[in-house]
C-alpha positions in Angstrom: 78.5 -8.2 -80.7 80.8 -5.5 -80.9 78.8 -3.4 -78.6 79.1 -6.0 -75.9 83.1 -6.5 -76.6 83.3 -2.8 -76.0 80.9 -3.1 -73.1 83.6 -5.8 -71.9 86.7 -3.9 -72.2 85.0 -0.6 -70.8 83.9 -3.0 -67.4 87.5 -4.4 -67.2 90.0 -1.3 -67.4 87.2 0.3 -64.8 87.9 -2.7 -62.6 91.3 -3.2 -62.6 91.8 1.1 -62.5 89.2 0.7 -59.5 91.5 -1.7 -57.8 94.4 0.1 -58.3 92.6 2.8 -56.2 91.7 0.7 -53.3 95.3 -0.8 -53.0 96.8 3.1 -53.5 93.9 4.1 -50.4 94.8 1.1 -48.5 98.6 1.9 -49.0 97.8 5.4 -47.6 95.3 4.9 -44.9 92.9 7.3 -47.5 89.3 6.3 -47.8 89.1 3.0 -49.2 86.6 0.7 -51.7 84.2 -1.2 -50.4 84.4 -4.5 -50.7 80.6 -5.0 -52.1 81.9 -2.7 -55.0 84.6 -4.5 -56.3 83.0 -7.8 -56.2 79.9 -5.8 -58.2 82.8 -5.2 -60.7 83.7 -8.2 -61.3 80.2 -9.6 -61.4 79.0 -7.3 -64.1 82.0 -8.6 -66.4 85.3 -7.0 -64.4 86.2 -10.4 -63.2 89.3 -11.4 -65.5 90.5 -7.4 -64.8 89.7 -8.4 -61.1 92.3 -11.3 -61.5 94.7 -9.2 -62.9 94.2 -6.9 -61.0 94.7 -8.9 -57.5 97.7 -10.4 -59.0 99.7 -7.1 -60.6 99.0 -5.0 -57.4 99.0 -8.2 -54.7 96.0 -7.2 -53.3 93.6 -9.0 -51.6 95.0 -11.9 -52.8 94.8 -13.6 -49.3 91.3 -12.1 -47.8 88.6 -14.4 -47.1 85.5 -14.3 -47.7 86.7 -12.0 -50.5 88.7 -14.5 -52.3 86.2 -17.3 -52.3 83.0 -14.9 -53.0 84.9 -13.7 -56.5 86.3 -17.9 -57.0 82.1 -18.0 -57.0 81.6 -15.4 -59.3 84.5 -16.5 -62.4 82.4 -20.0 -61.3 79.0 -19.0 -62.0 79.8 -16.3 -65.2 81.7 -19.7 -66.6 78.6 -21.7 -66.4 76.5 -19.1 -67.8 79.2 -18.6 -70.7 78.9 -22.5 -71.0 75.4 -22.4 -70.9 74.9 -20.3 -73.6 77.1 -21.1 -75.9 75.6 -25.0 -75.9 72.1 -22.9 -76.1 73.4 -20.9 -79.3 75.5 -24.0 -81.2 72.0 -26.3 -80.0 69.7 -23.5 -82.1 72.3 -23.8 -85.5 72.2 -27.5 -85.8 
């Protein structure tokens, strides 16, 4: 357990730091993030880092399909965190 809760704060300081870089790139015409990457992020368990992240540097807050493709992301990792805790609680009755 604690290996994943370390797994999770390692994912989300690299996602909102990652972030960070792509609004400092964009801000700078520098070389920027691709798009694919910072969804990935959030996919593998950056997402709430992703959220703050959008919302401390106001960045790609507005972008579509960007916007709705991480919305589908927090959607589908709440379902699977729903679906497996009714799994685990189902197995200790």
């Amino acid at each position: 357990m604690y290996l994943f809760l370390g797994y999770l704060l390692v994912i989300n300081i690299l996602t909102f730091v990652v972030y960070g870089w792509d609004k400092r790139a964009a801000k700078m015409g520098m070389r920027r993030v691709p798009e694919n990457v910072l969804l990935f992020l959030a996919f593998i368990g950056g997402t709430p880092a992703a959220y703050a992240a959008r919302a401390y540097f106001r960045h790609k807050t507005i972008k579509q399909p960007f916007s709705t493709r991480l919305r589908l992301i927090l959607i589908v990792q709440i379902v699977v965190v729903v679906l497996s805790l009714l799994f685990f609680f189902r197995g200790q009755a």
